[in-house]
C-alpha positions, -999 to 999 in steps of 0.1 A, spaced: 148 8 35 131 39 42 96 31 66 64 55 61 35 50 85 -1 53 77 -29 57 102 -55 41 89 -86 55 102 -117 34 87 -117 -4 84 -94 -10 52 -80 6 24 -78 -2 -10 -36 -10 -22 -38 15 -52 -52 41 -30 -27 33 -7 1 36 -26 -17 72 -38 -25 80 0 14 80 11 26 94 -22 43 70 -44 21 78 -69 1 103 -81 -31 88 -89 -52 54 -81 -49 40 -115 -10 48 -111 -9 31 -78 -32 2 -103 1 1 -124 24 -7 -99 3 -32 -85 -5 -45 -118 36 -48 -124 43 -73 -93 62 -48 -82 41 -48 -51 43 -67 -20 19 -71 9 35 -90 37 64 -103 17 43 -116 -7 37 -104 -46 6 -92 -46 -14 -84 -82 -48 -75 -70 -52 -36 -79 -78 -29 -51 -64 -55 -24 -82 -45 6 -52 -33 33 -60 -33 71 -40 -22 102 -14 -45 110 -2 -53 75 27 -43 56 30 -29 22 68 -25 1 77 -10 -32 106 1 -45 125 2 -10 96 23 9 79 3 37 49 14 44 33 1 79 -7 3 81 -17 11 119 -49 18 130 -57 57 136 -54 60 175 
């Protein structure tokens, strides 16, 4: 599984925006899609709310990417 990190450098983020951020999509409403789809997990869990709020700390997977949400040093 390949692991992106992303410095997160206000208090959250929103999962579509995410997803758009590290570049597994190429838009929000794409990144809405995904989410939309289930295929989208937050912490090992399914997660179908498009603008999730995402905080440092948390994990987001789709598709075999990792993504691990730090907070901007």
């Amino acid at each position: 599984m390949q692991t992106l990190r992303f410095d997160l450098d206000r208090e959250h983020v929103e999962l579509n925006q995410l997803l758009k951020l590290v570049g597994l999509c190429d838009s929000g409403g794409a990144g809405k899609q995904l989410v939309a789809s289930g295929a989208v997990r937050v912490d090992g869990v399914v997660e179908l709310r498009k603008t999730c709020k995402i905080h440092a700390g948390q994990t987001v997977s789709l598709d075999g990417v990792r993504i691990e949400v730090v907070a901007a040093p």
